[in-house]
mmCIF file as gemmi writes it, N, C-alpha and C atoms, coordinates in Angstrom:
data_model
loop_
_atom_site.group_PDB
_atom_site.id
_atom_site.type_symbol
_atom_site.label_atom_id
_atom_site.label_alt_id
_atom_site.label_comp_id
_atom_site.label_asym_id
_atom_site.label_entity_id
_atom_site.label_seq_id
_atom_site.pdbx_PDB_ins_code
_atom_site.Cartn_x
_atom_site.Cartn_y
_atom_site.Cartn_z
_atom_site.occupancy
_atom_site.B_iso_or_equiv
_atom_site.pdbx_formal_charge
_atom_site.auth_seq_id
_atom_site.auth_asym_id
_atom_site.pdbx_PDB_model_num
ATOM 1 N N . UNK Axp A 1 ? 0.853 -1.166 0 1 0 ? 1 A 1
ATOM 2 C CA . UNK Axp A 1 ? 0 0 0 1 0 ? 1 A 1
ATOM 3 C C . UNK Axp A 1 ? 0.905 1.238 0 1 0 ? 1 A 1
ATOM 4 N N . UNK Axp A 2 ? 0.595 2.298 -0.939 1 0 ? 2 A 1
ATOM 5 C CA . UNK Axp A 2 ? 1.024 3.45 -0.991 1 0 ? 2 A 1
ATOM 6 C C . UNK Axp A 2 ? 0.847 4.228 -0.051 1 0 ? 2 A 1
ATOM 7 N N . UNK Axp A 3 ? 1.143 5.606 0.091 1 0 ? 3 A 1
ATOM 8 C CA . UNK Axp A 3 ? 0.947 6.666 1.19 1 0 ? 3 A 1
ATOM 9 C C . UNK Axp A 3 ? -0.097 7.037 0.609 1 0 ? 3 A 1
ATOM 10 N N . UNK Axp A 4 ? -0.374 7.129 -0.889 1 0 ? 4 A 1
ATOM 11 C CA . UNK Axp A 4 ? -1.805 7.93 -1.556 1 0 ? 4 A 1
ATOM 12 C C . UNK Axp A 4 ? -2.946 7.051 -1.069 1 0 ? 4 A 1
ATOM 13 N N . UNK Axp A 5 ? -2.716 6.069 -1.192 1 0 ? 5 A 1
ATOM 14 C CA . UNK Axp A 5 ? -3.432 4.285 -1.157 1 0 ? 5 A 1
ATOM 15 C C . UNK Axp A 5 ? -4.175 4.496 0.306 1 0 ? 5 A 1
ATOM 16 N N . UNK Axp A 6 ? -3.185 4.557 1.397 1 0 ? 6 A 1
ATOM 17 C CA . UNK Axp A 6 ? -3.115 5.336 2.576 1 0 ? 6 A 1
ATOM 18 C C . UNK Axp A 6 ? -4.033 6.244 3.137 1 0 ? 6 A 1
ATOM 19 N N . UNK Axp A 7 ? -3.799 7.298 2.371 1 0 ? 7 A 1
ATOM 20 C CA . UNK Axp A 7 ? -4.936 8.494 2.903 1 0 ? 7 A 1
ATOM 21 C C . UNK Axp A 7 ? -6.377 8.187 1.75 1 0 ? 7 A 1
ATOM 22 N N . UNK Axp A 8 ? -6.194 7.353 0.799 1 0 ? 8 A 1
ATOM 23 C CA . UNK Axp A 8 ? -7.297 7.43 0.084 1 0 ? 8 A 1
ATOM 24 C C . UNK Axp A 8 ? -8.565 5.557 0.843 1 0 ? 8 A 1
ATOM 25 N N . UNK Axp A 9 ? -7.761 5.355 1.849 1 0 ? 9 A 1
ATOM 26 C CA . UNK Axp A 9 ? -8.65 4.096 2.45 1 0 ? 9 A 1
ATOM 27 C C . UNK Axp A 9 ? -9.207 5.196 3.703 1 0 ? 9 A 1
ATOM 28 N N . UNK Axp A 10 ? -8.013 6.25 4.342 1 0 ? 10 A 1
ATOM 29 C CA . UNK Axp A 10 ? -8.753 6.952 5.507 1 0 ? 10 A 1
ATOM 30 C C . UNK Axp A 10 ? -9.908 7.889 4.99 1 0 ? 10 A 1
ATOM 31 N N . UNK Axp A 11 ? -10.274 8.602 3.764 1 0 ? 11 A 1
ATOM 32 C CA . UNK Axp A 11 ? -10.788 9.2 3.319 1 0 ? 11 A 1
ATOM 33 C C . UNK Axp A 11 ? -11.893 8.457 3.257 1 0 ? 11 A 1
ATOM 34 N N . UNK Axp A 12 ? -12.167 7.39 2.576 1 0 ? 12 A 1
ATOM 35 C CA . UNK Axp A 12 ? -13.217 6.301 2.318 1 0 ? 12 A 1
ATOM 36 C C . UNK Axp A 12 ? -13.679 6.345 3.226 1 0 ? 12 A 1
ATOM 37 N N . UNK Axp A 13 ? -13.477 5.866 4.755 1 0 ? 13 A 1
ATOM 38 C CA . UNK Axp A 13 ? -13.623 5.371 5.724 1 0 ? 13 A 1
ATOM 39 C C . UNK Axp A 13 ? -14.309 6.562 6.378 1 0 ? 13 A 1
ATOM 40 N N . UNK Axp A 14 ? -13.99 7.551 6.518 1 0 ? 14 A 1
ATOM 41 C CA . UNK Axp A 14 ? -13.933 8.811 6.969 1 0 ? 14 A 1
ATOM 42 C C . UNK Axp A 14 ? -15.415 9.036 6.288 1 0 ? 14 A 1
ATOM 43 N N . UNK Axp A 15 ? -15.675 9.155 5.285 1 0 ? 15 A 1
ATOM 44 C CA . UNK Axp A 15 ? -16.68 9.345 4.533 1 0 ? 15 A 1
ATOM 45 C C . UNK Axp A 15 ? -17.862 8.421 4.999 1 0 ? 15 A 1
ATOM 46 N N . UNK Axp A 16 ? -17.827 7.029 4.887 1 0 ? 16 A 1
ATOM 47 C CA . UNK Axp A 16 ? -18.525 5.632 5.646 1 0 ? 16 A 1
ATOM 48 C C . UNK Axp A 16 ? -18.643 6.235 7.055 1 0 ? 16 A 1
ATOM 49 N N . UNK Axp A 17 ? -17.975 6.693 7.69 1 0 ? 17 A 1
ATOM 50 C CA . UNK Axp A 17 ? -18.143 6.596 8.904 1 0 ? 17 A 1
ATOM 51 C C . UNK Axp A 17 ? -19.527 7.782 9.063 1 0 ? 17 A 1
ATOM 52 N N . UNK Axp A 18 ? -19.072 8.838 8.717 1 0 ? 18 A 1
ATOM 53 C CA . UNK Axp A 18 ? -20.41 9.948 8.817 1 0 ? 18 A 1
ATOM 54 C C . UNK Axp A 18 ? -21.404 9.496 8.22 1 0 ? 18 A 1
ATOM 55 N N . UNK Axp A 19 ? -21.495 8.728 7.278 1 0 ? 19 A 1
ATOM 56 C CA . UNK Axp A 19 ? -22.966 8.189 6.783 1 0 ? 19 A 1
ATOM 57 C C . UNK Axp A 19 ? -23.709 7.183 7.95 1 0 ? 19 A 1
ATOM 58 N N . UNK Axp A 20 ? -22.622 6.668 8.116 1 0 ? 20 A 1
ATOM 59 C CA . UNK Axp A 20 ? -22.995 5.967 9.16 1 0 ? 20 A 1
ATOM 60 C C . UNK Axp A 20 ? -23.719 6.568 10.463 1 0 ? 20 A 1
ATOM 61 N N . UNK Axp A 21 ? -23.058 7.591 11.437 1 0 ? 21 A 1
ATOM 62 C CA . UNK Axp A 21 ? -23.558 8.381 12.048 1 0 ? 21 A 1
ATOM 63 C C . UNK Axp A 21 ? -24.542 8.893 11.549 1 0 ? 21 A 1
ATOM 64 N N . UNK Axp A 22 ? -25.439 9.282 10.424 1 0 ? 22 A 1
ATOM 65 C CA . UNK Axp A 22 ? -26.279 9.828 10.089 1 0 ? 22 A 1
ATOM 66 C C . UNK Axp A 22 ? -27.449 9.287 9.986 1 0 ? 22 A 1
ATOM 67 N N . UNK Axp A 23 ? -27.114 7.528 9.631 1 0 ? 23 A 1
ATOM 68 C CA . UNK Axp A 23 ? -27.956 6.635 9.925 1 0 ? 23 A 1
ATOM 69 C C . UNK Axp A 23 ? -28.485 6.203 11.101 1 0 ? 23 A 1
ATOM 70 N N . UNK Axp A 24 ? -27.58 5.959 11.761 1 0 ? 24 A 1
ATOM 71 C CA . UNK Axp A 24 ? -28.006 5.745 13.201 1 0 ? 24 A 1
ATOM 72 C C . UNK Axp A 24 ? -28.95 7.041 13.903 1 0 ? 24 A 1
ATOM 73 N N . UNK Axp A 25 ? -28.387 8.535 13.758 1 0 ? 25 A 1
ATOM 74 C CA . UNK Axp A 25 ? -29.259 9.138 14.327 1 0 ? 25 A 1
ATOM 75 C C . UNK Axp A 25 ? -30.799 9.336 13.445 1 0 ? 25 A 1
ATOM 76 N N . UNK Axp A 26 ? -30.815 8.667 12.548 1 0 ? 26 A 1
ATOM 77 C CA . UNK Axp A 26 ? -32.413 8.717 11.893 1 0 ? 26 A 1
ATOM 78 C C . UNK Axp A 26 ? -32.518 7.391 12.302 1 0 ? 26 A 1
ATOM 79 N N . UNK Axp A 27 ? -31.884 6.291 12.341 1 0 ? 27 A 1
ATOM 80 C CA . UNK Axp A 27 ? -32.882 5.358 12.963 1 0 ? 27 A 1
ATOM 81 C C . UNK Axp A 27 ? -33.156 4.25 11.908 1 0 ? 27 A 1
ATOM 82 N N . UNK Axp A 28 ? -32.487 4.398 10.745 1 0 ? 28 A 1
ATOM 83 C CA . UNK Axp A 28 ? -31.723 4.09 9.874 1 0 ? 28 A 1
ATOM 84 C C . UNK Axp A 28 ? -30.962 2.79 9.763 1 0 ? 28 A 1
ATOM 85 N N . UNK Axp A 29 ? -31.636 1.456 10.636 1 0 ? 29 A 1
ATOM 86 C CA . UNK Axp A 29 ? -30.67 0.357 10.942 1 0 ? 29 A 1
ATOM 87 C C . UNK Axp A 29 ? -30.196 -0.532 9.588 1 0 ? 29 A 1
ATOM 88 N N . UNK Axp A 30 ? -30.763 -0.45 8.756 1 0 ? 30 A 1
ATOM 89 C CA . UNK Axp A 30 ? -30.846 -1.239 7.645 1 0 ? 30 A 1
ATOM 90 C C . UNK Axp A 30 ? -29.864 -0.738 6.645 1 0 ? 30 A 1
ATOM 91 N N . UNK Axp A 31 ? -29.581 0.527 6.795 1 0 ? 31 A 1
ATOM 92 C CA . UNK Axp A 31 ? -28.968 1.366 6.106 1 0 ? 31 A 1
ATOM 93 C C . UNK Axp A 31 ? -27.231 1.419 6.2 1 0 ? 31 A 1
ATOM 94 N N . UNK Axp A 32 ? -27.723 1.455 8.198 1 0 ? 32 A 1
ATOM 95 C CA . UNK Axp A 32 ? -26.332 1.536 8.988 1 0 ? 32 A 1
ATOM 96 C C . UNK Axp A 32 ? -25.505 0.083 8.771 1 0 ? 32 A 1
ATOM 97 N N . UNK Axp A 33 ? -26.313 -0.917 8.907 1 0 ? 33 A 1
ATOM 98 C CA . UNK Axp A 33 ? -25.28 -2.355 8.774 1 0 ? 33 A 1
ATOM 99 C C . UNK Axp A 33 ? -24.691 -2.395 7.444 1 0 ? 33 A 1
ATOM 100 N N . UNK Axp A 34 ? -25.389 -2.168 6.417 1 0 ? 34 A 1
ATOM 101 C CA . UNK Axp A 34 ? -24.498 -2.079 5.343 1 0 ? 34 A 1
ATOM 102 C C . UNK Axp A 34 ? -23.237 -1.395 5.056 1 0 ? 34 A 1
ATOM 103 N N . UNK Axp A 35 ? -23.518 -0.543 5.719 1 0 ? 35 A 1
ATOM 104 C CA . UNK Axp A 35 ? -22.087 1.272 5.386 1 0 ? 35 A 1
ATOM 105 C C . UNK Axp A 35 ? -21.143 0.136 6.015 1 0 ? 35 A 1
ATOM 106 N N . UNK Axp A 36 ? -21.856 0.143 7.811 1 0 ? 36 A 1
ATOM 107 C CA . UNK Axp A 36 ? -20.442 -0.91 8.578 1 0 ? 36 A 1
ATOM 108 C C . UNK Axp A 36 ? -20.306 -2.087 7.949 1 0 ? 36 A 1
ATOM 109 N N . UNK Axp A 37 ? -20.887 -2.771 6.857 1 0 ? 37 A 1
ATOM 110 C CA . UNK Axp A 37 ? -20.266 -3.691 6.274 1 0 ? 37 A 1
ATOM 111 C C . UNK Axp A 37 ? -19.182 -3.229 5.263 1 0 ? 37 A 1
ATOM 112 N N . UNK Axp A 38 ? -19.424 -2.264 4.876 1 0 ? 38 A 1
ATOM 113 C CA . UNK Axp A 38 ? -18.726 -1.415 3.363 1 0 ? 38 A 1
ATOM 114 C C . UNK Axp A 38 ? -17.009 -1.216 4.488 1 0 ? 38 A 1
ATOM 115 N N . UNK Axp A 39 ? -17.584 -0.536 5.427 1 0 ? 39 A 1
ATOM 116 C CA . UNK Axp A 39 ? -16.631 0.427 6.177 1 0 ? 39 A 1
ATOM 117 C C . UNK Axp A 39 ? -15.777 -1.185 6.765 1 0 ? 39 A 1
ATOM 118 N N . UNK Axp A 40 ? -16.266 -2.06 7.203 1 0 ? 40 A 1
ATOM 119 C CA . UNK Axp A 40 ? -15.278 -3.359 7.423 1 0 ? 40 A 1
ATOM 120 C C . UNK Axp A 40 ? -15.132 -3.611 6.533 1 0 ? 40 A 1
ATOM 121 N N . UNK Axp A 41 ? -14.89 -4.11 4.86 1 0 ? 41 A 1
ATOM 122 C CA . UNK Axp A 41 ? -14.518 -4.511 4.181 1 0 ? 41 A 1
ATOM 123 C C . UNK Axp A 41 ? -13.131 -3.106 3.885 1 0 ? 41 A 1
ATOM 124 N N . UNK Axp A 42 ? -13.736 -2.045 3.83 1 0 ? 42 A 1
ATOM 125 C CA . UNK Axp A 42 ? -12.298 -0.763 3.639 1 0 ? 42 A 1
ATOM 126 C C . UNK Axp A 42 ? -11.186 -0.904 4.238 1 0 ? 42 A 1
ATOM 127 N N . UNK Axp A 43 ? -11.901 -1.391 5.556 1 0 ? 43 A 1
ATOM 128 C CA . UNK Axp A 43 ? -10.868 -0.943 6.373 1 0 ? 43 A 1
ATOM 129 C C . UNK Axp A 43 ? -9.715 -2.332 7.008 1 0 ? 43 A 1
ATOM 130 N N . UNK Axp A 44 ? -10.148 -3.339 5.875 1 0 ? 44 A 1
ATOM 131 C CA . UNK Axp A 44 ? -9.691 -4.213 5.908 1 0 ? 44 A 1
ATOM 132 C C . UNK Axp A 44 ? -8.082 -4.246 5.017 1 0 ? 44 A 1
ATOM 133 N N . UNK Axp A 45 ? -8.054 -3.39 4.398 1 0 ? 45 A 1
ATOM 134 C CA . UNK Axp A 45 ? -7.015 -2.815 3.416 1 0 ? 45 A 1
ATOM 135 C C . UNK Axp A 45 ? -5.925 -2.544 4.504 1 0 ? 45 A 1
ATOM 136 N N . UNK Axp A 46 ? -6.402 -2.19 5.189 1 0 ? 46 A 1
ATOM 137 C CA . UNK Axp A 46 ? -5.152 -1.922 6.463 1 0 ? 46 A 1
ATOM 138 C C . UNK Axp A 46 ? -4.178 -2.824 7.154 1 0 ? 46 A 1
ATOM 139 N N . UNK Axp A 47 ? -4.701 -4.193 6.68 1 0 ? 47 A 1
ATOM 140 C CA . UNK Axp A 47 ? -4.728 -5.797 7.663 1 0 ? 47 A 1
ATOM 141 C C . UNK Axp A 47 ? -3.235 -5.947 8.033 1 0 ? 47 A 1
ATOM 142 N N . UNK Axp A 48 ? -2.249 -5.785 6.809 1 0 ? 48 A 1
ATOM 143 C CA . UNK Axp A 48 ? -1.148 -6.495 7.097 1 0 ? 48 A 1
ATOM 144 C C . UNK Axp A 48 ? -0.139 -4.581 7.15 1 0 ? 48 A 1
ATOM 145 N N . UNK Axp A 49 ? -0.688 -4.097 7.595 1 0 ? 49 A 1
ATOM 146 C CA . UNK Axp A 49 ? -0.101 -2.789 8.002 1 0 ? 49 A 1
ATOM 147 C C . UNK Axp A 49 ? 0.202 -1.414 6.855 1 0 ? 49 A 1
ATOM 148 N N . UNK Axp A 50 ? 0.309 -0.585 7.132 1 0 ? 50 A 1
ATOM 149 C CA . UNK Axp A 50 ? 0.497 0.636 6.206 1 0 ? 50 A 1
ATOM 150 C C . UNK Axp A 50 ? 1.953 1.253 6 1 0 ? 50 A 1
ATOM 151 N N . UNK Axp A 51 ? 1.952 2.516 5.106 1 0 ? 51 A 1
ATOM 152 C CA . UNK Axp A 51 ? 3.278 3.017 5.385 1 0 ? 51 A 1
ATOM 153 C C . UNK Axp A 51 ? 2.743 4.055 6.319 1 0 ? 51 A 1
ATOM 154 N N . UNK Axp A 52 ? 4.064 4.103 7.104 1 0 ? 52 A 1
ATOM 155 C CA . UNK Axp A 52 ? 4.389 5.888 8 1 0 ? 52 A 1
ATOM 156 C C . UNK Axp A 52 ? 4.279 7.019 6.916 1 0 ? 52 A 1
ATOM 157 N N . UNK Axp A 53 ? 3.32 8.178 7.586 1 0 ? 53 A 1
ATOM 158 C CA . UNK Axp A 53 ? 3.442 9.267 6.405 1 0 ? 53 A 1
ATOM 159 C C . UNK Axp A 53 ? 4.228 10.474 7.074 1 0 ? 53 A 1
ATOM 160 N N . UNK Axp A 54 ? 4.124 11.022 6.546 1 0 ? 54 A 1
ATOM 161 C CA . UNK Axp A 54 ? 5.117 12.379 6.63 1 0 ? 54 A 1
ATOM 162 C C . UNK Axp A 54 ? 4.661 13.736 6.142 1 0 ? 54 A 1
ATOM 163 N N . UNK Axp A 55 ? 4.479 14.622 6.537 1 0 ? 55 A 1
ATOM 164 C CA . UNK Axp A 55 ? 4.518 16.325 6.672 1 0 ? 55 A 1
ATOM 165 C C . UNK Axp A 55 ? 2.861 16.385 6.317 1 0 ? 55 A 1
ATOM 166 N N . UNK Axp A 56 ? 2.609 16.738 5.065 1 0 ? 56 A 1
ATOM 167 C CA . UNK Axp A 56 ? 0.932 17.51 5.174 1 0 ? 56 A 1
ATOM 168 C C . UNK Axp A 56 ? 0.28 16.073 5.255 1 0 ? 56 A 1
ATOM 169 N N . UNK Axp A 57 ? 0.912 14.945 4.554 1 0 ? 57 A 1
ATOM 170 C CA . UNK Axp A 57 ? -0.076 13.509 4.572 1 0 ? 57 A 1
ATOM 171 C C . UNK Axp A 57 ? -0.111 12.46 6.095 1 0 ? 57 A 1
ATOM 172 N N . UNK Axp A 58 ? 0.336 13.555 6.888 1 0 ? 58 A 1
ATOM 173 C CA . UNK Axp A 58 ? 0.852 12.302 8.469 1 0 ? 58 A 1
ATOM 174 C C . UNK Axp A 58 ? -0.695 13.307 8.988 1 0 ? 58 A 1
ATOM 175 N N . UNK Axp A 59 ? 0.035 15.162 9.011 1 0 ? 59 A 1
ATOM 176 C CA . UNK Axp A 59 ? -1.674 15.789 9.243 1 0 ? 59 A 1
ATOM 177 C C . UNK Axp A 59 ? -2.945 15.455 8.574 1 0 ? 59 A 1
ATOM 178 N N . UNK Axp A 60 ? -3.063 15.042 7.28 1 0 ? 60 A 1
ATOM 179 C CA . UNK Axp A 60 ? -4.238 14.722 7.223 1 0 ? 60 A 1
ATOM 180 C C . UNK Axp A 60 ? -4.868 13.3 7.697 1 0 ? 60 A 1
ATOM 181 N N . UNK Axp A 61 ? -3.817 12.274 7.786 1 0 ? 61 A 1
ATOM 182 C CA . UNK Axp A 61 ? -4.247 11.536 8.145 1 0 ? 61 A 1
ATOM 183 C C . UNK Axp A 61 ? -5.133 11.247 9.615 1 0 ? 61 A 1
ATOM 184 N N . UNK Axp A 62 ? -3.923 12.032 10.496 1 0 ? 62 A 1
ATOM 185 C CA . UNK Axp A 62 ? -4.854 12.709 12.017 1 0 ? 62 A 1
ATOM 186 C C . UNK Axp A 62 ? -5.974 13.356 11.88 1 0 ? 62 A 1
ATOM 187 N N . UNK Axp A 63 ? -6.049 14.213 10.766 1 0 ? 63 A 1
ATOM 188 C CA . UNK Axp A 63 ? -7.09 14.829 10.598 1 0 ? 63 A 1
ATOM 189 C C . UNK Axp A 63 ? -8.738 13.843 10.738 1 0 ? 63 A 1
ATOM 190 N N . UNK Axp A 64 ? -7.909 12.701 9.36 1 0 ? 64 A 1
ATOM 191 C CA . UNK Axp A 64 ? -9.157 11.876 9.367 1 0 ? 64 A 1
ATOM 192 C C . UNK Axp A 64 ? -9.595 10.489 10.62 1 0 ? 64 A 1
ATOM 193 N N . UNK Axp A 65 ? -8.676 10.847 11.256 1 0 ? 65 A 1
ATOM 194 C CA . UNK Axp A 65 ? -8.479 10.004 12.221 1 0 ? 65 A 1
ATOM 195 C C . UNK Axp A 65 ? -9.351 10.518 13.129 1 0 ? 65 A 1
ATOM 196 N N . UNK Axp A 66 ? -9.52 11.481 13.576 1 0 ? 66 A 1
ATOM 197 C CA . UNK Axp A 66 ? -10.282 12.417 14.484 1 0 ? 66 A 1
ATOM 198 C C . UNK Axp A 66 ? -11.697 12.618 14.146 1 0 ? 66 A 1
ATOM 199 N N . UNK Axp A 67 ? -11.997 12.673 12.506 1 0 ? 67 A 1
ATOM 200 C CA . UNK Axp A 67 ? -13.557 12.709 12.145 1 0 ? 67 A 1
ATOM 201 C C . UNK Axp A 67 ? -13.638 10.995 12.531 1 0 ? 67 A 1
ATOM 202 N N . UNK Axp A 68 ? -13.159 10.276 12.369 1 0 ? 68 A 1
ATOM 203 C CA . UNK Axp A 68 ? -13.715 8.853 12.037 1 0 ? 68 A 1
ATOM 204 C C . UNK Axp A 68 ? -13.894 8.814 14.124 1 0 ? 68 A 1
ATOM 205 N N . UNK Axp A 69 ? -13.349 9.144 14.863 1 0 ? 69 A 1
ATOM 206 C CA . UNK Axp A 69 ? -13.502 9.097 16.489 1 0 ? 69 A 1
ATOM 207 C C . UNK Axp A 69 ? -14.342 9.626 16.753 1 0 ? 69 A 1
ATOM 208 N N . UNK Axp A 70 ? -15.041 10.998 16.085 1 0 ? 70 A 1
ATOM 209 C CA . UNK Axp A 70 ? -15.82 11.767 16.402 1 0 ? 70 A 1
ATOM 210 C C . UNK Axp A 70 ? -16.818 11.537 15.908 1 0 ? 70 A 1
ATOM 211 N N . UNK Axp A 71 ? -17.098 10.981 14.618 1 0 ? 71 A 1
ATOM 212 C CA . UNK Axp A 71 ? -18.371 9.594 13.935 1 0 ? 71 A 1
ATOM 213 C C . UNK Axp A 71 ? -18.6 8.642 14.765 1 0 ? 71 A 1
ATOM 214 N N . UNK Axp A 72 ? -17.662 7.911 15.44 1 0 ? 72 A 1
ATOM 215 C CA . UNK Axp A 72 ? -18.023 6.9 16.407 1 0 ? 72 A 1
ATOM 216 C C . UNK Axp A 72 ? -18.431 6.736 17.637 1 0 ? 72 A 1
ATOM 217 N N . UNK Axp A 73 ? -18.091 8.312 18.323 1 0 ? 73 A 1
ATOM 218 C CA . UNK Axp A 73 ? -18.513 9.061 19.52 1 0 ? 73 A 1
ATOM 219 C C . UNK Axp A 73 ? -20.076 9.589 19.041 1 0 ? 73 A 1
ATOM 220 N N . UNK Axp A 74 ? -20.585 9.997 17.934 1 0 ? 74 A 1
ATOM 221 C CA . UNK Axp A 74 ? -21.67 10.347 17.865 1 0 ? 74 A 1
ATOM 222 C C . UNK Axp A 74 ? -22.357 8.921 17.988 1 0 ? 74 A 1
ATOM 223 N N . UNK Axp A 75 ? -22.166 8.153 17.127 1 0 ? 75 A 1
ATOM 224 C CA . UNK Axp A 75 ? -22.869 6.807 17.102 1 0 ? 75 A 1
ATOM 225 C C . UNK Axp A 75 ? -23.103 6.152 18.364 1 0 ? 75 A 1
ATOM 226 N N . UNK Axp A 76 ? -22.124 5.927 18.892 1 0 ? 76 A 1
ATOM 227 C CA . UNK Axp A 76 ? -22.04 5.451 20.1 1 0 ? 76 A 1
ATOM 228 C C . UNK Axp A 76 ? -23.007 5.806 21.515 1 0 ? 76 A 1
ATOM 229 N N . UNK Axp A 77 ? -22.883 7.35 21.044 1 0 ? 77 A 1
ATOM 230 C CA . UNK Axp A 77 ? -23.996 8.28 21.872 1 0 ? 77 A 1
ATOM 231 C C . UNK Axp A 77 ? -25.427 7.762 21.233 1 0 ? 77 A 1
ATOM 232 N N . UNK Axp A 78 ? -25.971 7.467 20.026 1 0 ? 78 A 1
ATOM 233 C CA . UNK Axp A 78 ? -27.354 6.749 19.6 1 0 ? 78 A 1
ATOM 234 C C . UNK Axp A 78 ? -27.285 5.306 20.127 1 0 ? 78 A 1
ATOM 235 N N . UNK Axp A 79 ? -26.172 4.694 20.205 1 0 ? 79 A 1
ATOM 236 C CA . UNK Axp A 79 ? -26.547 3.115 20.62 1 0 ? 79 A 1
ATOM 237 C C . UNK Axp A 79 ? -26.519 2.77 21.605 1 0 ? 79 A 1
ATOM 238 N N . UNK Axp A 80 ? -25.486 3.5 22.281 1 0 ? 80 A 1
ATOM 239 C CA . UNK Axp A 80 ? -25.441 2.469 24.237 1 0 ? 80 A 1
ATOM 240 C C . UNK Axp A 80 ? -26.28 2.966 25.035 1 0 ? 80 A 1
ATOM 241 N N . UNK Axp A 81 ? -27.445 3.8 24.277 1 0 ? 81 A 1
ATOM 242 C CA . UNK Axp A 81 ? -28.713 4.02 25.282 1 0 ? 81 A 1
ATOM 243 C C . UNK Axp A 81 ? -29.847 2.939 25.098 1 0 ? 81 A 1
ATOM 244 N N . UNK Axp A 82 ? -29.6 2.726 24.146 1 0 ? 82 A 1
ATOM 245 C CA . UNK Axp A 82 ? -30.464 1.829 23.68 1 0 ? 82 A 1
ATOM 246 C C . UNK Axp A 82 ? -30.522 0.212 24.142 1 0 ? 82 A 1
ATOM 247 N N . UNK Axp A 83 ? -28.729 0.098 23.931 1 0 ? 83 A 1
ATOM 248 C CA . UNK Axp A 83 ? -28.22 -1.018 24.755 1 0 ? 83 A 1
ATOM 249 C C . UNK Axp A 83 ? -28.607 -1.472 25.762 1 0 ? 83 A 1
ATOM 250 N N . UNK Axp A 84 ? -28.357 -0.327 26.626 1 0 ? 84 A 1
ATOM 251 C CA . UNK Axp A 84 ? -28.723 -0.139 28.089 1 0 ? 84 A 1
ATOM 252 C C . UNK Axp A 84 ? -30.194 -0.543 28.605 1 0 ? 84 A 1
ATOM 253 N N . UNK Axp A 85 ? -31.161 -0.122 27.777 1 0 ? 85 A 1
ATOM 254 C CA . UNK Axp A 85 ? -32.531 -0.395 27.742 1 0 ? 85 A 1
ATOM 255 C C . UNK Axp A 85 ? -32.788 -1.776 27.374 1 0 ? 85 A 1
ATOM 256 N N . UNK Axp A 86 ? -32.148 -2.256 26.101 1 0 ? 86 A 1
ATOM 257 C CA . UNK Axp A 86 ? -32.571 -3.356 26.036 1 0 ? 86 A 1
ATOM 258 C C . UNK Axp A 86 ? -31.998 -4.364 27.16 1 0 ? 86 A 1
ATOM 259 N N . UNK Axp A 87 ? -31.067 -3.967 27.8 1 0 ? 87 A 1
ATOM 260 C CA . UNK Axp A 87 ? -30.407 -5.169 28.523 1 0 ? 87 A 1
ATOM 261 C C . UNK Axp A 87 ? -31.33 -5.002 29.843 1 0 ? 87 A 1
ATOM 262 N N . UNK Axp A 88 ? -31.721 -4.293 30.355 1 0 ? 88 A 1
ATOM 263 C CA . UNK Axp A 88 ? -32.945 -4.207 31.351 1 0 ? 88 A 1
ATOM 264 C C . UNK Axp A 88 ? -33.792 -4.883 30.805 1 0 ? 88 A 1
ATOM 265 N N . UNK Axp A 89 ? -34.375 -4.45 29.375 1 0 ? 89 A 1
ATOM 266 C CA . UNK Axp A 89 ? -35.906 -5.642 29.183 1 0 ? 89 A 1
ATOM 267 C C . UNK Axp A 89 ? -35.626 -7.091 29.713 1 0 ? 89 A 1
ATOM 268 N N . UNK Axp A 90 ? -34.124 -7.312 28.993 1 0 ? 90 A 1
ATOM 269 C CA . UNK Axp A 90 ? -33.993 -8.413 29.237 1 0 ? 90 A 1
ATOM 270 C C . UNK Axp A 90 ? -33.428 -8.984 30.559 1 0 ? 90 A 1
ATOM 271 N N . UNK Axp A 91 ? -32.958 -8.641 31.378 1 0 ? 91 A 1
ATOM 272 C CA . UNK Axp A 91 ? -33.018 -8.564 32.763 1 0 ? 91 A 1
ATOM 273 C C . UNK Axp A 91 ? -34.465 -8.903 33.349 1 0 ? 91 A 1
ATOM 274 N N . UNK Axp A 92 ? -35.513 -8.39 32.84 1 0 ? 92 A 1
ATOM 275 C CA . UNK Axp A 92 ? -36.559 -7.958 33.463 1 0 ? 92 A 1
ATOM 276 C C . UNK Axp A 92 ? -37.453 -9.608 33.518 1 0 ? 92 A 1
ATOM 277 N N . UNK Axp A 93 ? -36.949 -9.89 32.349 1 0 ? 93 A 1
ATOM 278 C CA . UNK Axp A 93 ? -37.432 -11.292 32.373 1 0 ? 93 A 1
ATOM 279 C C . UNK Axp A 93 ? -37.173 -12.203 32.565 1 0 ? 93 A 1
């Protein structure tokens, strides 16, 4: 894998990931398993490791590193309430 190769799987991903978040907060489940299927198959490109980048391509990569945390922090905020609820129903019984 290239350094372009590189920022062009974090970009993908980066992209998947906010759709994703967007799904989840509409509610969107049908929508959302697919992206995270898309977004695990992308990010599978990564498997046997990447190159180290350097000067504007090491920043963007943080860059996209930070939307894809901050996609998953939103998501996360729609699901583990939900979690939480369901694991009481099921407690309950």
């Amino acid at each position: 894998m290239k350094s372009n190769d590189v920022l062009s799987m974090y970009e993908n991903l980066a992209g998947l990931s906010g759709q994703m978040k967007n799904a989840a907060q509409a509610g969107e489940w049908n929508a959302f398993d697919k992206l995270n299927v898309q977004a695990s198959v992308a990010a599978g490109a990564a498997i046997c490791g990447v190159p180290a980048l350097d000067g504007a391509k090491r920043q963007r990569k943080i860059d996209l590193l930070k939307q894809l945390m901050a996609n998953d922090r939103a998501i996360r905020d729609v699901t583990e309430p939900w979690m939480g609820q369901l694991d009481r129903a099921m407690c309950a019984h």
